[in-house]
BAPADO-696677 format. One line per field, with one value per atom (N, C-alpha, C): residue number from 1; atom name; y, z, x. Coordinates in Angstrom, 1 decimal. Example, Ala and Ser with C-alpha at 12.3 -4.5 7.8 and 13.67 -1.06 7.14 Angstrom:
BEGIN
n = c(1:1:1:2:2:2)
atom = c(N:CA:C:N:CA:C)
v = c(-5.7:-4.5:-3.3:-2.2:-1.1:0.0)
w = c(7.8:7.8:7.8:7.1:7.1:7.9)
u = c(13.2:12.3:13.2:12.8:13.7:12.9)
***
This chain:
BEGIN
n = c(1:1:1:2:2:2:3:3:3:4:4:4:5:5:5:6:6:6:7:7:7:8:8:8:9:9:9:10:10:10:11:11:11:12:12:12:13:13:13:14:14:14:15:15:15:16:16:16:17:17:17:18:18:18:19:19:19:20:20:20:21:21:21:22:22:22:23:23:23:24:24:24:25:25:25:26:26:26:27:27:27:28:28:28:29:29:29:30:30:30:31:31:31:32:32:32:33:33:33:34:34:34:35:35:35:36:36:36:37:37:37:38:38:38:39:39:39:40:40:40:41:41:41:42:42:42:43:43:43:44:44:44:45:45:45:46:46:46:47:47:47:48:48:48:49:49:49:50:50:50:51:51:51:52:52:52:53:53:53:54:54:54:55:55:55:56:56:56:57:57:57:58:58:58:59:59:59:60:60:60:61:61:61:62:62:62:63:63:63:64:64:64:65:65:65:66:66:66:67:67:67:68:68:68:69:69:69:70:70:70:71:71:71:72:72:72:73:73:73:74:74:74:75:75:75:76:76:76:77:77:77:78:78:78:79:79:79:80:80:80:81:81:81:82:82:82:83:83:83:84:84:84:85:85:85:86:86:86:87:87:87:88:88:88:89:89:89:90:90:90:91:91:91:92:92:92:93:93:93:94:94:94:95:95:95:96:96:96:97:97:97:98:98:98:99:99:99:100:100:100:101:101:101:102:102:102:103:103:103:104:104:104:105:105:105:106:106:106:107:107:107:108:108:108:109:109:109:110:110:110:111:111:111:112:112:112:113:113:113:114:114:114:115:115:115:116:116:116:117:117:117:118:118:118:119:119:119:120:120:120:121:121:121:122:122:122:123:123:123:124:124:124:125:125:125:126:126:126:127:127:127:128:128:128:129:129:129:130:130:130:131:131:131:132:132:132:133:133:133:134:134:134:135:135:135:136:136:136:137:137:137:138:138:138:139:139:139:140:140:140:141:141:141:142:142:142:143:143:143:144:144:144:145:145:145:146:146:146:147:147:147:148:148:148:149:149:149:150:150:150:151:151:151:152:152:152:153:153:153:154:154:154:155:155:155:156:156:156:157:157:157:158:158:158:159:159:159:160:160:160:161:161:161:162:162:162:163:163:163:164:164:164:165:165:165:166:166:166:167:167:167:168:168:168:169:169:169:170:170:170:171:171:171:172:172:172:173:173:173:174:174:174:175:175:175:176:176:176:177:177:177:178:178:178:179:179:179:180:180:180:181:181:181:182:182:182:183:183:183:184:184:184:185:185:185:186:186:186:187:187:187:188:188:188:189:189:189:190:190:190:191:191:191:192:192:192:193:193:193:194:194:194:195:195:195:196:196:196:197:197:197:198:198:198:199:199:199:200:200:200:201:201:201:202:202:202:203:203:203:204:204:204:205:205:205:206:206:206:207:207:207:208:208:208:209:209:209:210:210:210)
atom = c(N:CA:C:N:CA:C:N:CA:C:N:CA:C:N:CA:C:N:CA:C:N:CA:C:N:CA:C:N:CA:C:N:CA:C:N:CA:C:N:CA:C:N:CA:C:N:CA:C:N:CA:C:N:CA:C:N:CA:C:N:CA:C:N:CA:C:N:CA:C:N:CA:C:N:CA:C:N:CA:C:N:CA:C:N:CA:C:N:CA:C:N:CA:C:N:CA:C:N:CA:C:N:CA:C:N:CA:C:N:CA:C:N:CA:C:N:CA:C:N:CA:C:N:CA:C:N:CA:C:N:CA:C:N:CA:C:N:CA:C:N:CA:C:N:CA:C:N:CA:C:N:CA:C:N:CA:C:N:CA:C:N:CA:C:N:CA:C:N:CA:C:N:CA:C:N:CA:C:N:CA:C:N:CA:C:N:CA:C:N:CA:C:N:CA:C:N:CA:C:N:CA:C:N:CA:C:N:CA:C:N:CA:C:N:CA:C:N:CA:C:N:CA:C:N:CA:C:N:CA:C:N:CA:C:N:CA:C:N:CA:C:N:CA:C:N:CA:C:N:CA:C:N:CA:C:N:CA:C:N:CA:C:N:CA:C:N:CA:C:N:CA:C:N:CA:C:N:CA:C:N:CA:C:N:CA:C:N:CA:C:N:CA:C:N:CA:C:N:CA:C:N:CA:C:N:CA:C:N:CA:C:N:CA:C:N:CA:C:N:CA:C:N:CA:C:N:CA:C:N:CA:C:N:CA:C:N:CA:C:N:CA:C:N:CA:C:N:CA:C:N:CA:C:N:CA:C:N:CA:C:N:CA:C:N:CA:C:N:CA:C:N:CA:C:N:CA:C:N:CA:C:N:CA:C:N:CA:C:N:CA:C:N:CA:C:N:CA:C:N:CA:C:N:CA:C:N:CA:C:N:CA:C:N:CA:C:N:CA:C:N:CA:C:N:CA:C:N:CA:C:N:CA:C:N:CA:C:N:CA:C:N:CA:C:N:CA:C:N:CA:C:N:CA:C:N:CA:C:N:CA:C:N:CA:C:N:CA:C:N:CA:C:N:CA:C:N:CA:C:N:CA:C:N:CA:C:N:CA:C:N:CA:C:N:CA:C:N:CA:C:N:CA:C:N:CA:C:N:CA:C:N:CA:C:N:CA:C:N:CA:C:N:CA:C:N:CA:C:N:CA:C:N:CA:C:N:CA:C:N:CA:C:N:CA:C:N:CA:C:N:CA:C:N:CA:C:N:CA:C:N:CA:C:N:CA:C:N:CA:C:N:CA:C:N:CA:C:N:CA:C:N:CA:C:N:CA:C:N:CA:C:N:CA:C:N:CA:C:N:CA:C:N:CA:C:N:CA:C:N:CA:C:N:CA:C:N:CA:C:N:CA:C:N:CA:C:N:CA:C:N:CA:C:N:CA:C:N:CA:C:N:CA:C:N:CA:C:N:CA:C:N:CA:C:N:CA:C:N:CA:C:N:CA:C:N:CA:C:N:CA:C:N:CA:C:N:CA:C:N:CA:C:N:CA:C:N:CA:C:N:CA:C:N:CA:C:N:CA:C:N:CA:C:N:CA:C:N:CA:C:N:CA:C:N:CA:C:N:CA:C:N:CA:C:N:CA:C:N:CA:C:N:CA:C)
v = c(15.3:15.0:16.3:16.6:17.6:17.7:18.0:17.6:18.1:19.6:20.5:19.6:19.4:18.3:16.9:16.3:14.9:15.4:16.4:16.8:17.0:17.8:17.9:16.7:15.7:14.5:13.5:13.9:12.5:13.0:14.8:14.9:14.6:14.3:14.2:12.7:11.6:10.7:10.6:11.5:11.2:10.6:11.3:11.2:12.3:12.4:13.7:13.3:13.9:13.6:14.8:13.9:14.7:15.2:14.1:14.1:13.0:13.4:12.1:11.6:10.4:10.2:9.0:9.3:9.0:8.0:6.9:6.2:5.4:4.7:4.5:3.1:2.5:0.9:0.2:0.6:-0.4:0.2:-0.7:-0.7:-0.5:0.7:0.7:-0.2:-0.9:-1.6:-3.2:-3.3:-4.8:-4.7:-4.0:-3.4:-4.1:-3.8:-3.4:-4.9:-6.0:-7.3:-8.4:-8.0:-9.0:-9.5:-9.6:-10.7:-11.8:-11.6:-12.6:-13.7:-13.8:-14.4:-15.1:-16.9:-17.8:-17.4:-17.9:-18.1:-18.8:-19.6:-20.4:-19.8:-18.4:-17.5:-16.3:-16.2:-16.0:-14.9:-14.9:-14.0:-14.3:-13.3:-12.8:-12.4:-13.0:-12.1:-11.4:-10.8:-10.8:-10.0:-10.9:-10.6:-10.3:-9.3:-9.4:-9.2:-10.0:-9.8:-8.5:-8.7:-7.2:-7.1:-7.8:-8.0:-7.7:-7.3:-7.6:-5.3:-5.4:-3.7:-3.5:-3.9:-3.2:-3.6:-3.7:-4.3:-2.8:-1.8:-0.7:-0.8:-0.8:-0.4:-2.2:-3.1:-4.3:-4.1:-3.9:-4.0:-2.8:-1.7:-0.3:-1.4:-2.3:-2.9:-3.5:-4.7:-5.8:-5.1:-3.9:-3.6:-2.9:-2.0:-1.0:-2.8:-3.9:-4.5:-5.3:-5.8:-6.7:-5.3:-3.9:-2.9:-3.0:-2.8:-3.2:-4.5:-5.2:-6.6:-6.7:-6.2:-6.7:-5.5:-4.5:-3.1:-2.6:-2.1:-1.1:0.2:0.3:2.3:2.0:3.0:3.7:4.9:5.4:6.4:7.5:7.8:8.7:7.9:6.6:6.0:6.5:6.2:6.8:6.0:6.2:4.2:5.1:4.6:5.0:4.5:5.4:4.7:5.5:4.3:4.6:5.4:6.0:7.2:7.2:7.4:6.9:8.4:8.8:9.9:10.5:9.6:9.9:10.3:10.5:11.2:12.4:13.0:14.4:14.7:15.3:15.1:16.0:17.0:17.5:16.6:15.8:14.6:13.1:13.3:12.2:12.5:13.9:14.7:13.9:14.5:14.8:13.3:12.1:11.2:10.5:11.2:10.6:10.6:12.5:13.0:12.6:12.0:11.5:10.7:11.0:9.5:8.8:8.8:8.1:7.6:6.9:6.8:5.2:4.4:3.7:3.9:5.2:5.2:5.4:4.6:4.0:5.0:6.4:7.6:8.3:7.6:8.0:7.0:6.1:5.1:4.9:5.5:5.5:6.0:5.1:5.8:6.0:6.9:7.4:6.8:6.8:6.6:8.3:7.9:9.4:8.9:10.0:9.2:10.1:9.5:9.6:9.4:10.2:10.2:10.3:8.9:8.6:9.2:9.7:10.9:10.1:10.2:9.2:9.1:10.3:9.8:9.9:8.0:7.7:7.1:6.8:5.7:5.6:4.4:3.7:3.5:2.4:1.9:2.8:3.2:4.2:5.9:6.9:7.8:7.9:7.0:6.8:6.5:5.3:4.6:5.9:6.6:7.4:8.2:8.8:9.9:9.7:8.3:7.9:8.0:8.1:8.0:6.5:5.9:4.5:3.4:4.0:3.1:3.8:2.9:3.0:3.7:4.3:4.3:4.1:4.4:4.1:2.7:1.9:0.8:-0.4:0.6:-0.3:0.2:-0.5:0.0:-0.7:0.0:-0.5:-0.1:-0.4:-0.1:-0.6:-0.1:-0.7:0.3:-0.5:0.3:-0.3:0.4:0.0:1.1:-0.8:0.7:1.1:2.1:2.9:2.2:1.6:0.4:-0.7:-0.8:-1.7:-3.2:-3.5:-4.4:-5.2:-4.8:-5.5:-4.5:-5.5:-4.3:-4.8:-3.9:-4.5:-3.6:-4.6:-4.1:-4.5:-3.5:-3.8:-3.8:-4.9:-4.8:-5.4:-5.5:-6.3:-7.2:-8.1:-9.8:-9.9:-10.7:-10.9:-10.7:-11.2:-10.8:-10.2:-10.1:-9.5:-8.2:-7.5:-7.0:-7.4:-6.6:-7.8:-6.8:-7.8:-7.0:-8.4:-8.3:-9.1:-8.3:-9.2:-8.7:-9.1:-8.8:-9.6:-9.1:-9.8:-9.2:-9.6:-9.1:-9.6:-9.5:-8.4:-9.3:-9.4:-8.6:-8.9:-10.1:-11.1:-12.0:-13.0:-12.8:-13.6:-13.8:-15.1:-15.5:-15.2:-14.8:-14.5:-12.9:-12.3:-10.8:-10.6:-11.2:-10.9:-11.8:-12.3:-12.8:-11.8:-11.4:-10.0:-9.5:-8.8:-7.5:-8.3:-8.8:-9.5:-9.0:-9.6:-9.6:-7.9:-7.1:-5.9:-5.1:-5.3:-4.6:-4.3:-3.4:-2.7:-1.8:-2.2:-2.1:-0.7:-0.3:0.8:2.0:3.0:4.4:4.0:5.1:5.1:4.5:5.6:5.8:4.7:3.7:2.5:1.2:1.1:0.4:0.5:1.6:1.4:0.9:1.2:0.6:-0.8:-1.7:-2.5:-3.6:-2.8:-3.5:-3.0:-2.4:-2.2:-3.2:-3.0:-4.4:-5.8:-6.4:-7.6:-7.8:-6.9:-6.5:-7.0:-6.8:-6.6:-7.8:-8.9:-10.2:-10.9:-10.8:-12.0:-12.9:-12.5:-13.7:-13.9:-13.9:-15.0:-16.1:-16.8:-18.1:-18.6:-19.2:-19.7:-20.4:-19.9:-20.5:-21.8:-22.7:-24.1:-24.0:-24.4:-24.7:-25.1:-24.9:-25.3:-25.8)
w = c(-7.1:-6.3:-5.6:-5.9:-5.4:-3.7:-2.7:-1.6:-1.0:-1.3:-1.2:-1.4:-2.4:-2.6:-1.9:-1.2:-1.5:0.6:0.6:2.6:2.8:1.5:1.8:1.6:0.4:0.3:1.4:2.0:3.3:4.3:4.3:5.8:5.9:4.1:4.0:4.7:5.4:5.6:7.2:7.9:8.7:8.7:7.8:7.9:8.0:8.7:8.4:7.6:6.3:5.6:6.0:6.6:7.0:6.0:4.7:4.1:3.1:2.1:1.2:1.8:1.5:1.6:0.5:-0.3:-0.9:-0.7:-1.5:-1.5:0.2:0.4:1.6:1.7:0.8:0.8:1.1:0.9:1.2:0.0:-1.4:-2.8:-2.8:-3.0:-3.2:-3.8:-5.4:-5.8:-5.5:-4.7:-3.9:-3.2:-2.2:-0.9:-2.0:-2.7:-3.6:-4.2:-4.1:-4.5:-3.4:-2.2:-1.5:-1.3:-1.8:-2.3:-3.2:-3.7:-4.9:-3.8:-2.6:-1.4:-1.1:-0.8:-0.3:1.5:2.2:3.3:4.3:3.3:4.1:4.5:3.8:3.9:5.1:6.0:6.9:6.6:5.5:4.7:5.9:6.0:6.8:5.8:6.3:5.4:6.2:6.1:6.5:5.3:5.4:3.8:4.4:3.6:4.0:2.8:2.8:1.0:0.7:-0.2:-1.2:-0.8:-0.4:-0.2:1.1:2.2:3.0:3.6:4.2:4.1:5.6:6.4:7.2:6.9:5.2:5.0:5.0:5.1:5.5:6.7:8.1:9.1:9.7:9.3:9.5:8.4:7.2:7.1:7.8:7.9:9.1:9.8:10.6:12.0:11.8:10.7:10.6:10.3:9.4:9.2:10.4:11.3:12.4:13.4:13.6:14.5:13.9:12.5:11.7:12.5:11.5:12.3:13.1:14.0:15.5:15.9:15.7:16.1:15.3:13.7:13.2:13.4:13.5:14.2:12.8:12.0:11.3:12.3:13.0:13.4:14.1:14.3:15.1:15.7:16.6:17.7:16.8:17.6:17.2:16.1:16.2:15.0:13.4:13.2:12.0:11.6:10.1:9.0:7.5:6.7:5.0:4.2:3.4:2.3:0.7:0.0:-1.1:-1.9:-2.7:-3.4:-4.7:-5.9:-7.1:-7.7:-8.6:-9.3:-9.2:-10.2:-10.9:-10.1:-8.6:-7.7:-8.4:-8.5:-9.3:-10.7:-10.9:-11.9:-13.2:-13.0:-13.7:-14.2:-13.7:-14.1:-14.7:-14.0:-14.6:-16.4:-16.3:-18.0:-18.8:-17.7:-18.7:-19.6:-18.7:-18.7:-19.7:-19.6:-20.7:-22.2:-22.1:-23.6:-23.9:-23.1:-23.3:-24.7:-25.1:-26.1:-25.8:-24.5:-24.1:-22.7:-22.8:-21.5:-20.9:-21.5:-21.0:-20.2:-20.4:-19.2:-17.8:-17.3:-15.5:-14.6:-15.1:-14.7:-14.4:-15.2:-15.0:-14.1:-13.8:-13.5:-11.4:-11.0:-10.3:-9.2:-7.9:-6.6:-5.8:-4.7:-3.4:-2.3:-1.3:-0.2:0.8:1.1:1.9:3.4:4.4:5.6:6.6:7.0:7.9:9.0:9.7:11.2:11.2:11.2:11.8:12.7:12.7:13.6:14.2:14.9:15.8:15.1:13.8:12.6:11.8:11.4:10.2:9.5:7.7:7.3:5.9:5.7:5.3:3.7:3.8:3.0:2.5:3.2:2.7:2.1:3.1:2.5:1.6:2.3:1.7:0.4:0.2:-1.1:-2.5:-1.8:-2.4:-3.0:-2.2:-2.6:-3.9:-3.8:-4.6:-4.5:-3.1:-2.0:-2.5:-1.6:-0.8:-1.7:-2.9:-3.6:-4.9:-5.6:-6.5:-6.5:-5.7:-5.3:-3.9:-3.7:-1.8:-2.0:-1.0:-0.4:-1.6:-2.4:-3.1:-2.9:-1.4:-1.3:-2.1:-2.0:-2.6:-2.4:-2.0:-1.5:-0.6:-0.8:-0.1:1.2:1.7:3.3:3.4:4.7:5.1:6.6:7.2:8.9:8.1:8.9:8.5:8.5:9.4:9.2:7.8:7.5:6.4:6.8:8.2:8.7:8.6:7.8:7.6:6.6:5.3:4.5:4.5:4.3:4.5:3.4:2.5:1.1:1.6:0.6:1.1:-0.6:-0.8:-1.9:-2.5:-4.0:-4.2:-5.1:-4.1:-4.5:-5.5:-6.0:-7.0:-6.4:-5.0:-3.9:-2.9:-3.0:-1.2:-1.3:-0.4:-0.4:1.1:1.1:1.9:2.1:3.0:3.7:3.7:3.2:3.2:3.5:4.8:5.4:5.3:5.9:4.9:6.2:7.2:8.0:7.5:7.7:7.7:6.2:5.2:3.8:3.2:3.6:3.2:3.2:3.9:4.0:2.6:2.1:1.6:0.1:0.0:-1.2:-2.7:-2.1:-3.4:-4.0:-2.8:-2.5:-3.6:-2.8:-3.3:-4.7:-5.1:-6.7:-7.7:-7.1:-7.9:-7.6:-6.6:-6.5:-7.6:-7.8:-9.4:-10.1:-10.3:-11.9:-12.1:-11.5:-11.4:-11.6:-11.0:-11.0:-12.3:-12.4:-13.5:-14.6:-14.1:-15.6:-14.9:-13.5:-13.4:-12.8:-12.6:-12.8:-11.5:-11.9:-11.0:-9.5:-9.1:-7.4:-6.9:-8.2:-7.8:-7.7:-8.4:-8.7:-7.4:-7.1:-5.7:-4.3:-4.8:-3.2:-3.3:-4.1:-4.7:-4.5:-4.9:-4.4:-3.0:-2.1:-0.6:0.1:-0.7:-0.6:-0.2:-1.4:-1.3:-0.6:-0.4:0.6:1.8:2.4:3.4:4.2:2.9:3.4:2.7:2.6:2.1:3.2:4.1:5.3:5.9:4.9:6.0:5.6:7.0:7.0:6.0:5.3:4.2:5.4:5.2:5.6:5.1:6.1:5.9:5.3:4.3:3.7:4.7:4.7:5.4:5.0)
u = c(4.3:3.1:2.7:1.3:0.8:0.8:1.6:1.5:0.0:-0.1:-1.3:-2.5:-2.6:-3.8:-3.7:-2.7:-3.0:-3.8:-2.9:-3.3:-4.6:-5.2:-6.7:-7.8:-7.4:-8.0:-8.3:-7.0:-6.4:-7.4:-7.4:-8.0:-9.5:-10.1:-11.4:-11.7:-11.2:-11.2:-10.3:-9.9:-9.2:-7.9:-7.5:-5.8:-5.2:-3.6:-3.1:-2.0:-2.1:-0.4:0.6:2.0:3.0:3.8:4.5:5.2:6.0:6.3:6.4:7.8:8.0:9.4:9.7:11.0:11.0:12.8:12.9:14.1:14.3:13.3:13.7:14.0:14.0:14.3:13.2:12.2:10.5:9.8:9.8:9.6:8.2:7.2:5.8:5.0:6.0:5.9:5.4:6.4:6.3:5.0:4.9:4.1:2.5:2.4:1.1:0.9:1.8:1.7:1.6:0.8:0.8:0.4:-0.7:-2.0:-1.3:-0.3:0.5:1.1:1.3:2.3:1.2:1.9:1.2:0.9:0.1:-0.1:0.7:1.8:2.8:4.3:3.7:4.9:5.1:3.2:3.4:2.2:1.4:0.6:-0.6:-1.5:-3.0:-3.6:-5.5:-6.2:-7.7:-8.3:-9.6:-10.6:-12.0:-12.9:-13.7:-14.5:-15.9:-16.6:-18.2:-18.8:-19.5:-19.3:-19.5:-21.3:-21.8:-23.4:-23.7:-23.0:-22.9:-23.0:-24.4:-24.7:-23.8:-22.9:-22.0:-20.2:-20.4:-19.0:-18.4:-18.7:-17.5:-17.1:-18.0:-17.3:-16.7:-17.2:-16.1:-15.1:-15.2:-13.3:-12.6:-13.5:-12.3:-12.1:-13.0:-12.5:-11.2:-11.8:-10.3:-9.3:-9.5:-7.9:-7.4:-7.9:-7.1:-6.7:-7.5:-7.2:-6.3:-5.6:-4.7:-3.4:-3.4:-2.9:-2.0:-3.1:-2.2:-1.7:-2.7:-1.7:-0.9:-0.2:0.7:2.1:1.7:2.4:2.7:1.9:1.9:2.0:1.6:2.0:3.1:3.2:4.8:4.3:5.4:4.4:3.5:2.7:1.4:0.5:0.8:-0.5:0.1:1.7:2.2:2.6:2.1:2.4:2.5:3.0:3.0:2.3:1.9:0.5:1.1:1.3:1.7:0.5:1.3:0.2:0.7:-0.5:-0.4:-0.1:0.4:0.7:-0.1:-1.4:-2.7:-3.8:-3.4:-4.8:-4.7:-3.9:-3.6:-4.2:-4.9:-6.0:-5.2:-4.4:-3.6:-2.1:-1.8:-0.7:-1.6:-2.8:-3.3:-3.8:-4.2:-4.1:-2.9:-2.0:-0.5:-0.3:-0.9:0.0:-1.1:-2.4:-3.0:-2.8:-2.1:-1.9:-0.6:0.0:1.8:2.0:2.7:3.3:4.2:4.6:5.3:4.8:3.5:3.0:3.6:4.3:5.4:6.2:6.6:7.7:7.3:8.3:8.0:7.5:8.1:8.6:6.7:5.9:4.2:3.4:4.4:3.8:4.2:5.2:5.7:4.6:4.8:4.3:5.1:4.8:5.3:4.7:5.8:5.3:4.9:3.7:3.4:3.5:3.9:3.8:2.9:1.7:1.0:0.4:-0.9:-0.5:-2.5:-2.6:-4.2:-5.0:-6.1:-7.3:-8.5:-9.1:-9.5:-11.1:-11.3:-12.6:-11.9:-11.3:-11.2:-12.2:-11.6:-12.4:-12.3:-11.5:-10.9:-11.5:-12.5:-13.5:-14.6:-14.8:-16.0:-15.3:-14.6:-14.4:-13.1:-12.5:-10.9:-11.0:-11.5:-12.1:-12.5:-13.6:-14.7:-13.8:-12.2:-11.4:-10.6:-10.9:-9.3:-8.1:-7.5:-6.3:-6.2:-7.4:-7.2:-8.3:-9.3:-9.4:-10.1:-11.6:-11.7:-12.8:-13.7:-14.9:-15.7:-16.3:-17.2:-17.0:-16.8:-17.3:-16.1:-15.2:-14.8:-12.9:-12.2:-10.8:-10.0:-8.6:-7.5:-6.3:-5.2:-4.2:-3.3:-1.9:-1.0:-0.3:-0.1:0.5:1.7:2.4:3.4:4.2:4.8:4.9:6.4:6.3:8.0:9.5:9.2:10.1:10.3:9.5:8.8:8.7:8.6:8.2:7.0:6.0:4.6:4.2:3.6:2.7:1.3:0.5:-0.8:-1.7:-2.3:-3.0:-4.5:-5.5:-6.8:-7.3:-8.3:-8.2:-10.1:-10.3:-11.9:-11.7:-12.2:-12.2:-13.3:-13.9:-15.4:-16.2:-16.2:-17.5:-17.2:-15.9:-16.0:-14.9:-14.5:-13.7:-12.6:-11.2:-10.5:-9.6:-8.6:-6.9:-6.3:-5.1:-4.1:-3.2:-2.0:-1.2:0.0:1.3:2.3:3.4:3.4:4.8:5.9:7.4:9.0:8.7:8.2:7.9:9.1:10.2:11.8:11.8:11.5:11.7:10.8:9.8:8.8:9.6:9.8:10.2:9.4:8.1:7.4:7.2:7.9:7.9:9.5:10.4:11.9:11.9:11.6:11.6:10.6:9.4:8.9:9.4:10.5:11.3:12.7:13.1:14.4:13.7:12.6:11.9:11.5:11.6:11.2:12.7:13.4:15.2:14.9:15.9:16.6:15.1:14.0:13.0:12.0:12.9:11.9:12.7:12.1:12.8:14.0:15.2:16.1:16.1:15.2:14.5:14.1:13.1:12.4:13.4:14.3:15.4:16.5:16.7:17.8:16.6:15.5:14.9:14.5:13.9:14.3:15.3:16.4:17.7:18.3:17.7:17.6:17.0:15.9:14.6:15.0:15.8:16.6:18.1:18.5:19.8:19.3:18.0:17.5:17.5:16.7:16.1:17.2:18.4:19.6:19.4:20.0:19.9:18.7:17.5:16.2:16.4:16.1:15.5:14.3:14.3:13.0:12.2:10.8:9.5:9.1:8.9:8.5:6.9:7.2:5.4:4.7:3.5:2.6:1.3)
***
């Protein structure tokens, strides 16, 4: 991962990236599936439609205030945002010309950990960079506080675009059975966090449907 590049991307949007970290027992993987988790599991969401000409600065809203109320930062406004190989436009080459573009090893993200600036934005420039999505006005992505206490994905629905939240997700039965079905089938690194992942949440209490 190009650190040089991902620092100047981030700052175009009001982020400062500090530094990757990597093997920490909160699966990028998982983090990026939370929209897959019923609502009875303790899942949050907030939408707004794709038709809708102030849907950038309400989803910045909903997500900084899901954010805080769900405690994604940690002091100085510092949370982790998984990062795809392929921002890197020189890896995203490699991985096109590969013959072996199967392996997990191209396919893997990092967790970067950063430290929020008081002009961010999220949906609009974040989006536009290709950090945090696909395009202006069109985000995507998974978060997570350093702890890995809550992950929070921002994603585009058919009409709208959205944040779904996912506190204790050690805990979410839909979280820890995609993290089985995932063991063993992905690179080393992604595999021991993974199985940190489910270490984690052995002894939760199962959530009463609701």
């Amino acid at each position: 991962m190009n650190e040089e590049l991902v620092a100047g991307l981030m700052s175009s949007f009001g982020m400062k990236f500090l530094c990757l970290k990597h093997e920490t027992g909160i699966p990028t993987l998982i983090a990026g599936m939370v929209t897959s988790c019923g609502r009875g599991e303790g899942r949050s969401d907030r939408a707004v439609k794709l038709d809708d000409p102030d849907r950038i600065a309400k989803f910045n809203s909903d997500w900084f205030e899901m954010a805080t109320d769900l405690g994604l930062f940690s002091t100085e406004r510092r949370f982790m945002v998984s990062l795809s190989p392929a921002i890197d436009p020189v890896f995203a080459q490699a991985r096109e010309e590969t013959d072996n573009w199967e392996d997990p090893a191209w396919w893997e993200s990092v967790w970067g950990l950063v430290e929020l600036h008081s002009d961010w934005d999220l949906a609009g420039a974040g989006a536009a960079s290709g950090v945090l999505g696909a395009g202006f006005g069109h985000p995507s992505f998974a978060m997570s506080a350093e702890d890995g206490s809550v992950f929070i994905a921002g994603t585009v629905w058919q009409d709208s675009i959205g944040i779904a939240a996912m506190p204790k997700p050690h805990c979410s039965p839909t979280l820890r059975e995609l993290a089985r079905r995932n063991m063993d089938s992905r690179t080393a690194s992604e595999n021991r966090d993974l199985a940190m992942f489910l270490k984690r949440g052995k002894d939760c209490i199962p959530p009463v449907d609701q």
